[in-house]
C-alpha positions as CSV (number, residue, x, y, z in Angstrom):
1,X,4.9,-9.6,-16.5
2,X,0.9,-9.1,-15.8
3,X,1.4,-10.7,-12.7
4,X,3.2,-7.5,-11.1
5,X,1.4,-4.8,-9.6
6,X,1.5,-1.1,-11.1
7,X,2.3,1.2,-8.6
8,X,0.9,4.8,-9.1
9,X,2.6,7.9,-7.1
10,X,2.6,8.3,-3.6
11,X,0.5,10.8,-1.1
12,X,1.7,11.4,2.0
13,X,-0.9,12.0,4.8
14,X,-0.2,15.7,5.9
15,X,1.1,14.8,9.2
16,X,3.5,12.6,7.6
17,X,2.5,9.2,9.2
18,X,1.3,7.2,6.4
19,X,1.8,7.0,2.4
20,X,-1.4,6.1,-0.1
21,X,-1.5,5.0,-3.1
22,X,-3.3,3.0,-5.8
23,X,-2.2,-0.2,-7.1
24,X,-3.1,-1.8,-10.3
25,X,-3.5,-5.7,-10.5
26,X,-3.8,-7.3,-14.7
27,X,-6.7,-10.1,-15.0
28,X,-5.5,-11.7,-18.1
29,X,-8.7,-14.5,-17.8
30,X,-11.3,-11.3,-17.2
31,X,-9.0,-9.3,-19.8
32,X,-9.3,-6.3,-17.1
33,X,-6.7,-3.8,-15.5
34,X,-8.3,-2.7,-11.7
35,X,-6.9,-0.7,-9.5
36,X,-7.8,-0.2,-5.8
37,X,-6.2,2.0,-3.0
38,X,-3.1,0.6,-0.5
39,X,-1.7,2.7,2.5
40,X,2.2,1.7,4.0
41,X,4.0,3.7,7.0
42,X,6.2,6.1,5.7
43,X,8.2,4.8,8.7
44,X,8.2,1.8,6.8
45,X,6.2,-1.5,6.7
46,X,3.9,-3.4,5.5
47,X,1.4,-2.6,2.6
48,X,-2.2,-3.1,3.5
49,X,-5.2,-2.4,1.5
50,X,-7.2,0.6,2.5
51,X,-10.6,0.1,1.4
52,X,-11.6,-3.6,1.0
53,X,-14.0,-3.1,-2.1
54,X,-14.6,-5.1,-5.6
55,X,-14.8,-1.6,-6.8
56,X,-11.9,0.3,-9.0
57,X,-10.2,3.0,-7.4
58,X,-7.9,5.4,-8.0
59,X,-6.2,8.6,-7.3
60,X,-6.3,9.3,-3.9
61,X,-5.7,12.4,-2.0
62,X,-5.7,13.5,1.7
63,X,-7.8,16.9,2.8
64,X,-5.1,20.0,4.0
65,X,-5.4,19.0,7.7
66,X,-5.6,14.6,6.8
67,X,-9.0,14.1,8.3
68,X,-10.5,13.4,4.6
69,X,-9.7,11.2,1.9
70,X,-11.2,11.9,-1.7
71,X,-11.0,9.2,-4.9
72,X,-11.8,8.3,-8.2
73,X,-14.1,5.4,-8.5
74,X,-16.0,3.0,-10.6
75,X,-18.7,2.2,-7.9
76,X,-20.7,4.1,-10.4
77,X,-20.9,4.2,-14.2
78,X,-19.0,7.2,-15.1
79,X,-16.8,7.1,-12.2
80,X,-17.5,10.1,-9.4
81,X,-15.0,11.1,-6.6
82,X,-15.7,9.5,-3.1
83,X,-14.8,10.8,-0.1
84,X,-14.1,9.3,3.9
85,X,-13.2,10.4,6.6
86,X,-9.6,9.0,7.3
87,X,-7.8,7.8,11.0
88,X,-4.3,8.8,11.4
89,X,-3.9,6.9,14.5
90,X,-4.4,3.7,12.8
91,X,-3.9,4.6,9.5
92,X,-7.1,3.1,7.9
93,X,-11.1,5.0,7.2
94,X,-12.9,6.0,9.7
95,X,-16.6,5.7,8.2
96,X,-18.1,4.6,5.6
97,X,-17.5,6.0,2.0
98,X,-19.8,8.1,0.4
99,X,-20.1,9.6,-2.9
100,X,-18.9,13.2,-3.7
101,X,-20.2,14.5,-7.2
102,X,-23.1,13.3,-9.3
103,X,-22.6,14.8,-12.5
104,X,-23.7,12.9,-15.6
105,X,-21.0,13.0,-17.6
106,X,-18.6,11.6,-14.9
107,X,-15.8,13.1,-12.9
108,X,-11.8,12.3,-12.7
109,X,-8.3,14.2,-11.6
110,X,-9.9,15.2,-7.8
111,X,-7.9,17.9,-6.2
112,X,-8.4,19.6,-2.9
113,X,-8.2,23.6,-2.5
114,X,-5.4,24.2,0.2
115,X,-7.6,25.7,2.0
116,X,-9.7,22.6,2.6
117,X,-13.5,24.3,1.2
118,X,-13.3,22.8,-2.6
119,X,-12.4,19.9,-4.8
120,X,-11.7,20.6,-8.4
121,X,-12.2,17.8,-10.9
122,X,-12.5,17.2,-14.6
123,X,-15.5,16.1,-16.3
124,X,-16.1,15.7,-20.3
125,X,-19.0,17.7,-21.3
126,X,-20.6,19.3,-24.4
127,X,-19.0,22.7,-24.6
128,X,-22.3,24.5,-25.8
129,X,-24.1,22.8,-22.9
130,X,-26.0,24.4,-20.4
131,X,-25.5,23.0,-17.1
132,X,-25.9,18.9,-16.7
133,X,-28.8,18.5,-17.5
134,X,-28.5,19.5,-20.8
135,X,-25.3,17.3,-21.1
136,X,-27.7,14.3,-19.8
137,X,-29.9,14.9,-22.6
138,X,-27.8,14.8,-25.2
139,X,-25.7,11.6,-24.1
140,X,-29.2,9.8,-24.2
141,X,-30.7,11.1,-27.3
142,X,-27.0,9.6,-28.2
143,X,-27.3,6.2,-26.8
144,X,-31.0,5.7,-28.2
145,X,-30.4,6.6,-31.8
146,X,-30.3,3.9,-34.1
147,X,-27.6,5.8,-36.1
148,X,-24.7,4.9,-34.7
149,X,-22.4,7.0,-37.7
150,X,-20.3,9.7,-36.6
151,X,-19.5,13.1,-38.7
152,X,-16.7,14.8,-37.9
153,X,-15.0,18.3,-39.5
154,X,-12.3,18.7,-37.7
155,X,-9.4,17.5,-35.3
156,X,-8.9,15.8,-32.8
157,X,-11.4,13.6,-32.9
158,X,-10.3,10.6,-31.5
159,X,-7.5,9.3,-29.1
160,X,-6.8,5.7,-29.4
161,X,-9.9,3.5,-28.8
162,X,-12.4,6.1,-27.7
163,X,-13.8,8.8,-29.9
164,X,-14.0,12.3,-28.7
165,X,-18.1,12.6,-28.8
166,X,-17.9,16.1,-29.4
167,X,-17.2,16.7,-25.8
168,X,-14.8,19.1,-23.6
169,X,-12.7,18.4,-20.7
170,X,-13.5,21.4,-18.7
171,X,-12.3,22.1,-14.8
172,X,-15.0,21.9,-12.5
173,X,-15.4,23.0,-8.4
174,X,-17.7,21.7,-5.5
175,X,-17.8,22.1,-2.0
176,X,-16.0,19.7,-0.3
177,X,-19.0,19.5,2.1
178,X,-21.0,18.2,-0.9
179,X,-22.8,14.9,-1.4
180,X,-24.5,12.9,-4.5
181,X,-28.0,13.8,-3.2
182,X,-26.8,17.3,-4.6
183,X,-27.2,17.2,-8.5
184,X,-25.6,20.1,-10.9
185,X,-23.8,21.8,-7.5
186,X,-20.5,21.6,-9.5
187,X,-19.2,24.8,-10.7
188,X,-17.6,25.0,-14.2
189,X,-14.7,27.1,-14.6
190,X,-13.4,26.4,-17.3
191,X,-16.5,26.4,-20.2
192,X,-15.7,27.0,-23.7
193,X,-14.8,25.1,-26.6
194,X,-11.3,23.9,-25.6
195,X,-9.9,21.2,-23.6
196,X,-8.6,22.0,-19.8
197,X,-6.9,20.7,-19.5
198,X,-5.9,18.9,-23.6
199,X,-5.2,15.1,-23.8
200,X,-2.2,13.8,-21.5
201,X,-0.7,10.4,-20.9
202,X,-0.6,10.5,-17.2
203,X,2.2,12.5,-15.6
204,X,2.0,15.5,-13.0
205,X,-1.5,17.3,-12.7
206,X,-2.2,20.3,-15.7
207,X,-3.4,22.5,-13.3
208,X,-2.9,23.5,-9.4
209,X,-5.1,25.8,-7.0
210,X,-3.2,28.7,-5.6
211,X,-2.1,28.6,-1.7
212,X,-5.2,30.7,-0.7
213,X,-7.5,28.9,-2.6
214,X,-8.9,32.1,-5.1
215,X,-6.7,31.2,-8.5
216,X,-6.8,28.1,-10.6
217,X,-4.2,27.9,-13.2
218,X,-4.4,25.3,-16.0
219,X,-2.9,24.3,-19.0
220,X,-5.1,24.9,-22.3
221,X,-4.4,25.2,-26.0
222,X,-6.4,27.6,-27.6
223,X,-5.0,27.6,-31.4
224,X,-7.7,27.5,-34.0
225,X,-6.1,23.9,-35.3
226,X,-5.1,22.5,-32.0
227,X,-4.0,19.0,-33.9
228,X,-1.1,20.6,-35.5
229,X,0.0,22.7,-32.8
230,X,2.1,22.1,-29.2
231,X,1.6,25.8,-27.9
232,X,0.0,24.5,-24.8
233,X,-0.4,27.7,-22.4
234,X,-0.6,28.1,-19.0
235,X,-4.1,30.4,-18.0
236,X,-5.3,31.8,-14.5
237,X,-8.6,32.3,-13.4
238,X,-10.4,33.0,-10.5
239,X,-12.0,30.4,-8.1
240,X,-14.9,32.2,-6.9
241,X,-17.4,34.3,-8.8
242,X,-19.1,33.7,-12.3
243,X,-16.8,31.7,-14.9
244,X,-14.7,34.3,-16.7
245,X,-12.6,33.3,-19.7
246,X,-9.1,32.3,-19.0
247,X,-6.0,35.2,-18.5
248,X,-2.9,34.2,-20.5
249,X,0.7,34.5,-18.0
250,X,2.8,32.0,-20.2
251,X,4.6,33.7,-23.4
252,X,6.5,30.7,-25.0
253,X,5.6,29.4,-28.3
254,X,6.2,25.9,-27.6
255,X,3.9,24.0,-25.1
256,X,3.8,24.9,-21.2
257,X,2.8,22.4,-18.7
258,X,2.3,21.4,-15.5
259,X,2.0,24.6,-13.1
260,X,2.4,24.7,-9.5
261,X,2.0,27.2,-6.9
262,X,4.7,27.7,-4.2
263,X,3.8,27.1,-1.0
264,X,4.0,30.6,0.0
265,X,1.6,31.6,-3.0
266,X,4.4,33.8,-4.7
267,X,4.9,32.2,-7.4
268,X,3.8,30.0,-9.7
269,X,5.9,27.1,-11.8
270,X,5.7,25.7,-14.6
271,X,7.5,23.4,-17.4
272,X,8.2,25.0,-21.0
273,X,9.9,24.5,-24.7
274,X,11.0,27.0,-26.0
275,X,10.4,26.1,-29.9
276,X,7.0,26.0,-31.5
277,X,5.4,23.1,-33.0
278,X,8.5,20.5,-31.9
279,X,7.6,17.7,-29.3
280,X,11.0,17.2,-28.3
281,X,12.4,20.3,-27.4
282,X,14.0,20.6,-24.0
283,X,11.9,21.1,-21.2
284,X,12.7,24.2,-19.1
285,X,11.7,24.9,-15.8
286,X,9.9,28.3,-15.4
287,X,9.1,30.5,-12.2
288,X,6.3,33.7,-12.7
289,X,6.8,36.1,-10.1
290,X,2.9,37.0,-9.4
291,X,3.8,40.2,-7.8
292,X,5.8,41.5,-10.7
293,X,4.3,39.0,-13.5
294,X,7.9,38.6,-14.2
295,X,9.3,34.9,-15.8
296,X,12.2,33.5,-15.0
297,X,14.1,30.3,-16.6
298,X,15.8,28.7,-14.2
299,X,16.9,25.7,-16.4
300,X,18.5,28.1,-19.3
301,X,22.1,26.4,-18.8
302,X,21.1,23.0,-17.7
303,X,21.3,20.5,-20.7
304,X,18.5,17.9,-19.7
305,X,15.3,18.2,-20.2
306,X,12.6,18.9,-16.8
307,X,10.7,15.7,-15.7
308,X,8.4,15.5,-12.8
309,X,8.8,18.6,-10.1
310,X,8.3,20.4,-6.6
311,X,9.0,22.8,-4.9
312,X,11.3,22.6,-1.6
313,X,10.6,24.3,1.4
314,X,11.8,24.0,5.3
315,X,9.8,24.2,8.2
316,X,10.0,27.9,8.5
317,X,8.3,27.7,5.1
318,X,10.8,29.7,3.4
319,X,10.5,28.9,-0.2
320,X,13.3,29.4,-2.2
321,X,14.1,25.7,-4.0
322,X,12.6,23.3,-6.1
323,X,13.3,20.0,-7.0
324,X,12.6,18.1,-10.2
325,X,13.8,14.9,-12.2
326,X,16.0,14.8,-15.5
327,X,17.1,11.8,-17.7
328,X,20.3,11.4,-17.7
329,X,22.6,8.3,-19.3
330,X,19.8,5.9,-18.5
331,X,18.5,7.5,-15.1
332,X,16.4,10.0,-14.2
333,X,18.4,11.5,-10.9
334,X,16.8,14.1,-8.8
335,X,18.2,18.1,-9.0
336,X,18.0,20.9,-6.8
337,X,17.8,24.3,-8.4
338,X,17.3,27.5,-6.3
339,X,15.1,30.4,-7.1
340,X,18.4,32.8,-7.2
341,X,20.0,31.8,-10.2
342,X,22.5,29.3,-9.1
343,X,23.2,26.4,-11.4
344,X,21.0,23.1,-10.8
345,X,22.6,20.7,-8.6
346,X,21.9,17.0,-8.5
347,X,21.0,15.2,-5.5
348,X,22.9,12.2,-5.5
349,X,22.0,8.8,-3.2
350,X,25.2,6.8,-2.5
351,X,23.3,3.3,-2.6
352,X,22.9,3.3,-6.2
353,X,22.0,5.8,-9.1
354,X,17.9,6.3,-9.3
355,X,15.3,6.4,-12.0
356,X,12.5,8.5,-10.2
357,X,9.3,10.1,-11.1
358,X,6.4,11.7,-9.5
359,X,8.3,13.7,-6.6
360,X,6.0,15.2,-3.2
361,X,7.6,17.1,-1.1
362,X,6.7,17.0,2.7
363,X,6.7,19.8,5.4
364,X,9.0,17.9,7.6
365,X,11.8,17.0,4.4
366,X,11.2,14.4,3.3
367,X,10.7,13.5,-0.8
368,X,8.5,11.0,-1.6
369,X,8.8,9.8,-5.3
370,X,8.5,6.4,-7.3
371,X,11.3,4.7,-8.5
372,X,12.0,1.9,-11.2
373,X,14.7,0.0,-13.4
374,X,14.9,-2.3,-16.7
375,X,14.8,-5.2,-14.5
376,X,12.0,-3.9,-11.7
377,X,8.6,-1.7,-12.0
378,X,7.7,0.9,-10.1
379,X,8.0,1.1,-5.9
380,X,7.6,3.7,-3.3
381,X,10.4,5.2,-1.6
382,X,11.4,8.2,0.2
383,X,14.7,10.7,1.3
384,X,15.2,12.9,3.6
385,X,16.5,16.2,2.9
386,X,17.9,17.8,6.1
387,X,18.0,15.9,9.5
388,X,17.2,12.5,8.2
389,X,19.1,12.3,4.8
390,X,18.9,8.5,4.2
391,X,17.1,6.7,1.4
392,X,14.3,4.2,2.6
393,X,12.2,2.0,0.1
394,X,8.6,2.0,1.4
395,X,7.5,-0.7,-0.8
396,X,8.4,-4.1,-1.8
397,X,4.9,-5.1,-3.7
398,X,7.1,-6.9,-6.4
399,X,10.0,-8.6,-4.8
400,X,8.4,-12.0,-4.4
401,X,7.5,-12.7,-7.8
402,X,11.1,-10.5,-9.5
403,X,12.7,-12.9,-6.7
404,X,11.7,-16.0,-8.9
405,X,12.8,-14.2,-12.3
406,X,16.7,-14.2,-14.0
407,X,16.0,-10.9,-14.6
408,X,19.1,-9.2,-16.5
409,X,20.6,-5.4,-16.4
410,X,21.0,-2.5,-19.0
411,X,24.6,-2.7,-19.9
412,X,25.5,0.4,-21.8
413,X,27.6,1.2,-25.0
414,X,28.2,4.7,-26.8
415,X,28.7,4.6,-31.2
416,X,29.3,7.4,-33.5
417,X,25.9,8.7,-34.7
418,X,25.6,11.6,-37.1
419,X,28.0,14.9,-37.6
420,X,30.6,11.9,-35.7
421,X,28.1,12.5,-32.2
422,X,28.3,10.0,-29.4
423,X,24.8,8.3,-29.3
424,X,24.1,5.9,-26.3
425,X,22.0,2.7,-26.6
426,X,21.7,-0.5,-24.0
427,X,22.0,-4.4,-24.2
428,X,19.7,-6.3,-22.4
429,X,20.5,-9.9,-22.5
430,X,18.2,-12.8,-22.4
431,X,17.3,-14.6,-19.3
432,X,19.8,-17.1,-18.1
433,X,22.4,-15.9,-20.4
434,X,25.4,-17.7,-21.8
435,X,28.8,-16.0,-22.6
436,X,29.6,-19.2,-24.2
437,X,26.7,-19.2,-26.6
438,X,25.5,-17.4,-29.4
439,X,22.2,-15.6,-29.4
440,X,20.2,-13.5,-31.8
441,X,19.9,-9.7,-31.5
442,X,16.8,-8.2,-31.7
443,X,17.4,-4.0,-32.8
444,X,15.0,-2.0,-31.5
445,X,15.2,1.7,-33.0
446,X,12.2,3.9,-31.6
447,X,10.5,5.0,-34.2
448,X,10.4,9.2,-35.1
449,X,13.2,11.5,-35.1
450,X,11.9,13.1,-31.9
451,X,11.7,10.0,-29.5
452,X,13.4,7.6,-27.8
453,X,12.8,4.6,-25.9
454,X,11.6,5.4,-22.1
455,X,13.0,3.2,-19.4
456,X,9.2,2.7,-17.9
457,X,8.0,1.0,-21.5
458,X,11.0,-1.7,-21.6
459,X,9.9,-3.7,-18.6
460,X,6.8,-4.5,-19.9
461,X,7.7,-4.4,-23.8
462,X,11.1,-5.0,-24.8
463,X,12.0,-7.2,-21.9
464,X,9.1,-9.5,-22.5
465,X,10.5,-10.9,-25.9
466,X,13.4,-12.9,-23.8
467,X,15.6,-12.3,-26.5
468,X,18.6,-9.8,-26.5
469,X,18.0,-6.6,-27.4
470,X,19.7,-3.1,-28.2
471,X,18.0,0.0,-27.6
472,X,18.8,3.5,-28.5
473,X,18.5,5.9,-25.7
């Protein structure tokens, strides 16, 4: 299983010739996970890799007209954003790279302003910081103390492996015309004593510039004890000017996420739960009128919970749609919900039923997304929406080695649960199963009464014990 490449989402070039990503390659020998950026038609292809570097890279994303490329990478210790100037003829960079920001305490989660002028990024810093300098200082003084103890009073103060160091994520802006020659040109917009955006495990981005490139909004929680609350809130604040503290738009007391600006800068989307404090509540799918300041749940009657989404316009650029991913029986199919109240509709792909993620809508129609199963990991594919309405897989970066493996299928079952409910769970069976044999059964209950087992875990978890196994969805 460490043999296959992890494929992250895909970005379309804006002139909708070529698809990047990053793909991540396991070293068990060098015990390392490195990732490094590969480009495929979105005719369809072969996958190259972009930039033929030792270094780690990650995230890529194109400038609004497709003339730039911007990164994450680990050229440097922290990583910085990197930027090239890309060919759409031949679908490969056109000079050589060059580093973007040069901020001490690293930078991450690169996005461009639609208007092409800024990048936005995150960096960890020390919230009562002054400017980098300041930040430099204190992560030396840090390193050369020979008291290596660590005091803290409150929550959170660590996630996983990595202690929080008293440090903020915090939203920061440079010109996109910047270089590394340029220290402390980075713009922070987001300073104070909170996380912007808080702790995520990957997903769609926790904040989005608006169309014209003035607003930022971002996801924040502001609660006195963050570590026992989930009422995440979705803030605006302006791009230009001195940093101003945050303006509140979101009114749920569960946790809002992910917002998104329409195309037409109209409005502005966003996931939300209804209930406080409960992880598992159902994801809605919200739409603030920014004329009116009016919300709008456009997901009240739809029993599945919002995954991945974006919003769906023609080439008139009409916006009236957006698409967005639910789990559903062991899938995650694609729906279609429109801005005027009708019901959700899903999107269905006669080949075979889909379990999709990370949806990017083009100008010309076309939905780019990533797709997986129990028994492969995660390619690149792509449908078209209006003249062109058939499904095409754009990558293939696993079939050789799946090709050599008896890998089996989720075969599903239903039982009576509590209050007599049906509950669904799966069989996987072991490789090179026989009916006439008897096997033992590994039970797998996710632990928690809010969770469940994800379909992206198994392949890598579940499935790797060879045994059969049972797993409550």
């Amino acid at each position: 299983m460490m043999a296959l490449k992890r494929l992250s989402e895909p970005v379309p070039s804006p002139d909708g010739k070529w698809v990047v990503f990053a793909a991540e390659d396991v070293d068990l020998e060098a015990n390392t996970k490195k990732s490094h950026l590969w480009i495929v038609p979105a005719s369809g292809g072969e996958s190259r890799r972009l930039n033929q570097t030792p270094n780690e890279e990650e995230r890529p994303r194109f400038s609004p007209d497709g003339k730039r490329l911007i990164w994450t990478s680990k050229a440097t210790d922290p990583t910085q954003i990197w930027m090239c100037d890309f060919d759409s003829t031949s679908g490969g960079l056109a000079s050589k790279p060059h580093q973007v920001t040069n901020i001490s305490t690293g930078a991450e989660g690169a996005v461009w302003s639609p208007d092409g002028k800024n990048i936005v990024f995150i960096s960890k810093v020390y919230p009562d910081a002054k400017n980098d300098t300041e930040n430099k200082q204190r992560d030396e003084e840090l390193k050369k103390s020979k008291v290596k103890a660590k005091i803290f009073t409150k929550l959170f103060y660590r996630h996983w492996n990595a202690y929080t160091e008293f440090k903020r994520s915090h939203l920061f802006a440079i010109s996109a015309d910047a270089d590394s020659s340029q220290p402390n040109s980075a713009r922070d917009l987001t300073p104070g004593n909170h996380d912007v955006p808080p702790f995520n495990l990957g997903g769609q981005d926790m904040y989005a510039i608006s169309p014209d490139g003035q607003e930022l909004a971002y996801r924040s929680n502001i609660e006195e004890i963050e570590a026992t609350s989930t009422n995440n809130e979705i803030f605006i604040v302006p791009m230009a000017g001195p940093a101003v503290a945050g303006k509140k738009i979101s009114t749920s007391p569960g946790a809002d996420s992910t917002p998104l600006y329409s195309p037409d800068g109209k409005y502005l989307a966003w996931r939300s739960q209804a209930r406080a404090d409960f992880e598992a509540d159902k994801w809605r799918l919200i739409i603030y009128d920014r004329a009116s300041r009016k919300l709008r749940d456009l997901t009240d009657n739809f029993d599945r919970s919002v995954g991945s989404f974006t919003w769906c316009w023609g080439s008139n650029e009409k916006v009236k749609s957006l698409l967005f991913t639910a789990e559903d029986h062991g899938f995650s199919p694609v729906f279609l919900v429109d801005s005027d109240g009708k019901p959700p509709e899903e999107i269905r792909n006669a080949q075979k039923p889909l379990y999709v993620d990370d949806l990017v809508w083009d100008w010309k129609g076309n939905l780019y997304f990533t797709e997986m199963s129990a028994t492969t990991p995660n390619e690149i594919a792509v449908i078209g929406m209006f003249e062109d309405a058939s499904y095409r897989k754009l990558t293939q970066m696993n079939d050789a080695l799946l090709s050599q493996i008896d890998m089996q299928s989720l075969e599903p079952f239903t039982f009576k649960g509590a209050n007599n409910d049906e509950v669904e769970g799966f069989l996987i069976k072991p490789p090179g199963f026989d009916p006439n044999k008897k096997y033992p059964l590994k039970f797998l209950i996710h632990g928690g009464c809010k969770a469940r087992v994800e379909i992206r875990g198994r392949i890598v978890g579940t499935r790797s014990c060879s045994r059969p196994t049972a797993t409550w969805w």
